[in-house]
C-alpha positions as CSV (number, residue, x, y, z in Angstrom):
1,X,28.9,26.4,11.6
2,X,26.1,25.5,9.0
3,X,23.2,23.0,10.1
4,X,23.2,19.7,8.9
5,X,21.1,16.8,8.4
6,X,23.3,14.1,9.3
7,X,23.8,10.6,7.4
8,X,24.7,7.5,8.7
9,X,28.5,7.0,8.3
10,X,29.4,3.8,6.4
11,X,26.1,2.8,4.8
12,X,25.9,2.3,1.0
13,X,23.6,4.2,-1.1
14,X,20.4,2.1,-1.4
15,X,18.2,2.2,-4.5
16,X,14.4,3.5,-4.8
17,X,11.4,1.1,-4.8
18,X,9.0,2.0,-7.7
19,X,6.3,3.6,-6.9
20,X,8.2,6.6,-4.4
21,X,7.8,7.3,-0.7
22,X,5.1,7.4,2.3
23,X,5.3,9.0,5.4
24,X,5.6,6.4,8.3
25,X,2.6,6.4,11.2
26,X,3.7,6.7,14.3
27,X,4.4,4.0,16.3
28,X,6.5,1.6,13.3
29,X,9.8,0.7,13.9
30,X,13.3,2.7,12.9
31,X,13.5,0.6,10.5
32,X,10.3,0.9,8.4
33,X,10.1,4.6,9.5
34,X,13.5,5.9,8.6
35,X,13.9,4.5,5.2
36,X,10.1,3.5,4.3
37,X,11.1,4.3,0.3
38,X,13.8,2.1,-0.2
39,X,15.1,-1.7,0.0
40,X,18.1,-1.9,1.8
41,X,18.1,-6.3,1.3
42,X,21.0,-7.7,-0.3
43,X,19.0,-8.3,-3.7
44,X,18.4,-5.1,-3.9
45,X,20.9,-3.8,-6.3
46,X,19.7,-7.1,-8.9
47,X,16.0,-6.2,-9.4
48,X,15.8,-5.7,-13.2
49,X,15.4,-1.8,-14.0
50,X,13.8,0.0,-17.1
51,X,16.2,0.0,-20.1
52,X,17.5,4.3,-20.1
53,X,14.8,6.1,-22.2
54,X,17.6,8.4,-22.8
55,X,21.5,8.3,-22.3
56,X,21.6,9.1,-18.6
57,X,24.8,11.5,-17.8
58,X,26.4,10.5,-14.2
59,X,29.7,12.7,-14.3
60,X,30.3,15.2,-11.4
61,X,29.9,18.3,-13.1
62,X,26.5,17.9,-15.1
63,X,24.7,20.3,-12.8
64,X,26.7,23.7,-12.8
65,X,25.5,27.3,-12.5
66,X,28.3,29.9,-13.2
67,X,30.7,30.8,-15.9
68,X,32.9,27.3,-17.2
69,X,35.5,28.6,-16.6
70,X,35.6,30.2,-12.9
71,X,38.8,30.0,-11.4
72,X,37.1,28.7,-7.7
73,X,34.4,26.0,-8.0
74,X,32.0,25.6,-5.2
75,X,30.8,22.2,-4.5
76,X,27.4,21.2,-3.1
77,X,26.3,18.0,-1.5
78,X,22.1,18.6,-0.9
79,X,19.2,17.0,0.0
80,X,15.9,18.0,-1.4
81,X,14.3,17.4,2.1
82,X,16.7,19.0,4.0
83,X,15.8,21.8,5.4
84,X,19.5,23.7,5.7
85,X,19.6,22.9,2.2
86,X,16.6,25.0,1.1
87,X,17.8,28.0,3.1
88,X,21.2,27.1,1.6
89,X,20.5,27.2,-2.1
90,X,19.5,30.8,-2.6
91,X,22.9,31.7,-0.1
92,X,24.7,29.6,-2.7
93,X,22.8,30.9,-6.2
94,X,23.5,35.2,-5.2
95,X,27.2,33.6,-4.5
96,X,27.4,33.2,-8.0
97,X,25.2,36.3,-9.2
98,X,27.7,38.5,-7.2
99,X,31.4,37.0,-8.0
100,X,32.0,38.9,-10.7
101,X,32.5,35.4,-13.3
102,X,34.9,34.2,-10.4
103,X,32.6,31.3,-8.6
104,X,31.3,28.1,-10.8
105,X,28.5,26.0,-8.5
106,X,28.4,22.5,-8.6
107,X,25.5,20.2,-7.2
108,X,25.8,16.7,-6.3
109,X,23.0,14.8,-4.9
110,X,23.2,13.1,-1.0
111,X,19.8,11.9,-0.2
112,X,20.1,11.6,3.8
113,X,17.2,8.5,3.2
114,X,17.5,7.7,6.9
115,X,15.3,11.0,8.1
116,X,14.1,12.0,4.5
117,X,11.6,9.4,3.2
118,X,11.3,11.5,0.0
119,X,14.6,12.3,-0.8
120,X,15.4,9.4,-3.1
121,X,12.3,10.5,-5.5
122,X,13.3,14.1,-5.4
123,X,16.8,13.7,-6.7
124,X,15.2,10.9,-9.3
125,X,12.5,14.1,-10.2
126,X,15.1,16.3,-10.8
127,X,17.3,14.5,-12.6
128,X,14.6,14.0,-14.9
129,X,14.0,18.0,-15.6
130,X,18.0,18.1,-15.9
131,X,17.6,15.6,-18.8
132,X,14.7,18.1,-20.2
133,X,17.1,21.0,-19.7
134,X,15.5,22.3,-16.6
135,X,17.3,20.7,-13.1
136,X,17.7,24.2,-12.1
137,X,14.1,24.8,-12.6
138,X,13.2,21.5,-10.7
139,X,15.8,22.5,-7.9
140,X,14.6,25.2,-7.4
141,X,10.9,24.6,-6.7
142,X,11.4,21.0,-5.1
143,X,13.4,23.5,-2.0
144,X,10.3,26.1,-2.3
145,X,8.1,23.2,-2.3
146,X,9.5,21.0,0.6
147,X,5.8,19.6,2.0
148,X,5.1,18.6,-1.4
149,X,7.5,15.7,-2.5
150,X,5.1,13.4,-2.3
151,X,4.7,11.4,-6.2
152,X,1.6,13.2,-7.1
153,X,3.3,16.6,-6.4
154,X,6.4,15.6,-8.4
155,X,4.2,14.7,-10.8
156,X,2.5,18.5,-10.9
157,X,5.9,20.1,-10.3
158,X,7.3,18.6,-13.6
159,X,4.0,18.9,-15.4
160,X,4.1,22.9,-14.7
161,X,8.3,22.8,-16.0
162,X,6.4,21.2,-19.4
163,X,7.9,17.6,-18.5
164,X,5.1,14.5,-18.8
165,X,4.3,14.1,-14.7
166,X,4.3,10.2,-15.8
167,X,8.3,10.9,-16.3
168,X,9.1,12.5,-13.0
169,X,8.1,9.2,-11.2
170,X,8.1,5.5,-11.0
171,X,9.0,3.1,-13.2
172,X,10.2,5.9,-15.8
173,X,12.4,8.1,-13.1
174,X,14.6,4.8,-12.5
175,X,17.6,4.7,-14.4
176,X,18.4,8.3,-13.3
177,X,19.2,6.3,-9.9
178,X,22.4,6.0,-11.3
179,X,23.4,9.1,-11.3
180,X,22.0,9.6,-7.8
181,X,24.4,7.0,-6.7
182,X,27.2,8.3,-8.4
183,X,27.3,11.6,-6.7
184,X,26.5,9.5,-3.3
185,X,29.6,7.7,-3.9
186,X,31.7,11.1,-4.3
187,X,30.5,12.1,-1.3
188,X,31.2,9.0,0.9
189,X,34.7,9.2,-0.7
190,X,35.0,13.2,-0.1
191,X,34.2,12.3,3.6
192,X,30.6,13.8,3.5
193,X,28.3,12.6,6.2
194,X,25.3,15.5,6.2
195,X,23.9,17.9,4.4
196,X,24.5,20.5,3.3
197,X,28.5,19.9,3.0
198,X,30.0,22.9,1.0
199,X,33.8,22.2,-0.5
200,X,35.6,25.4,-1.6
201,X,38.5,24.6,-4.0
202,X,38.2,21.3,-3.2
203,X,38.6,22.1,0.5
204,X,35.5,21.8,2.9
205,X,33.9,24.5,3.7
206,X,33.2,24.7,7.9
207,X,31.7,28.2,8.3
208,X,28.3,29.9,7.9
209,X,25.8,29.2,5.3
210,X,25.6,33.2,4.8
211,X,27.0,35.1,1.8
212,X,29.2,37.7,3.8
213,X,31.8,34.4,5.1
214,X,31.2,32.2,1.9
215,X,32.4,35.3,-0.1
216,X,35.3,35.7,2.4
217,X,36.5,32.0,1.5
218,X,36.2,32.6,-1.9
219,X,38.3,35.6,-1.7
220,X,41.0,33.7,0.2
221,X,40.9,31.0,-2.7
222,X,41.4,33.4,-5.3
223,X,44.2,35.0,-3.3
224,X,46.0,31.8,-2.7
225,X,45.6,30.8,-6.6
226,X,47.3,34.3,-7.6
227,X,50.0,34.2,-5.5
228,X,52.7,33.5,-7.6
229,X,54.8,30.1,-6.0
230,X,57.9,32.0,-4.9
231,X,56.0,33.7,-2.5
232,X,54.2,30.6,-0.2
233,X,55.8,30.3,2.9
């Protein structure tokens, strides 16, 4: 079974303050601690945000790697500060390289905010390279990078993709919230409570995080797609 970092069940998808995350001293409560970079009040959700620099996309497939047309599509619920998620990604990215056009990866943010202060700002970061054309690039240094998340490091980390730092945080990074809370909301729905959660076809995954049993599953759903319907028992 793949390691998780496990969410709480039930709790809507809060919004990020301005300004991103600090790591809580020792000694504060679970409260302050475990979700230090966002407000979880009831007014949250009706603080007055930026108007959208740009047309922000929120639909489920925006951030895909692999042929559009693969027969088997590979779903990915991550968290940027999750550690099984940054020894999951390059698993997931030599899935692709190796199926042959057969596998299409799809990832869909789950910030686990409870344990990951800087979560929230990641996915915000990254959706801002994936407006600039460069999530991929942003992906795949925020896992390399997971003791830098801190604003002044997202800054650099977009600054070195060619993306203004100023973009990457704050004030300017809030509209992509939205799409953050989209793909939250898929997974709450999809029954996702950790991360990583790997769905298959659109069934969940439950083995290894390796590319030997990944590439097993994907076999099996390309043999149940071929078979032809006369033959399922």
């Amino acid at each position: 079974m793949m390691g998780r970092d496990r969410a709480v069940a039930g709790r809507a998808w809060p919004r990020p303050q301005v300004g991103g995350a600090r790591r809580a001293s020792r000694g504060e409560t679970d409260a302050a601690a475990g979700r230090p970079s966002v407000d979880l009040s009831a007014a949250a959700g009706d603080v007055a945000r930026p108007a959208l620099p740009v047309s922000v996309p929120t639909g489920p497939h925006r951030h895909t790697r692999g042929p559009a047309d693969a027969p088997i599509v590979v779903v990915e619920y991550a968290d940027f500060e999750c550690p099984y998620c940054a020894r999951t990604a390059p698993v997931l990215h030599e899935l692709v390289d190796v199926a042959d056009g057969a596998v299409r990866l799809v990832f869909r943010h789950f910030p686990v905010y409870d344990i990951h202060p800087y979560a929230l700002t990641a996915a915000l970061a990254a959706e801002v390279a994936g407006a600039h054309g460069q999530f991929w690039e942003m992906h795949d240094v925020l896992f390399a990078r997971q003791d830098r998340l801190g604003d002044k490091f997202l800054r650099a980390h977009a600054a070195a993709l060619g993306i203004d730092g100023e973009l990457a945080v704050g004030d300017a990074a809030q509209p992509y919230g939205d799409a953050v809370e989209a793909d939250y909301a898929r997974g709450v729905e999809q029954g996702v409570r950790g991360t990583p959660t790997l769905f298959i076809d659109g069934s969940p995954y439950r083995g290894r995080a390796e590319l030997a049993p990944l590439r097993k599953a994907v076999s099996l759903s390309l043999h149940r797609r071929r078979r032809a319907p006369w033959s399922r028992g």
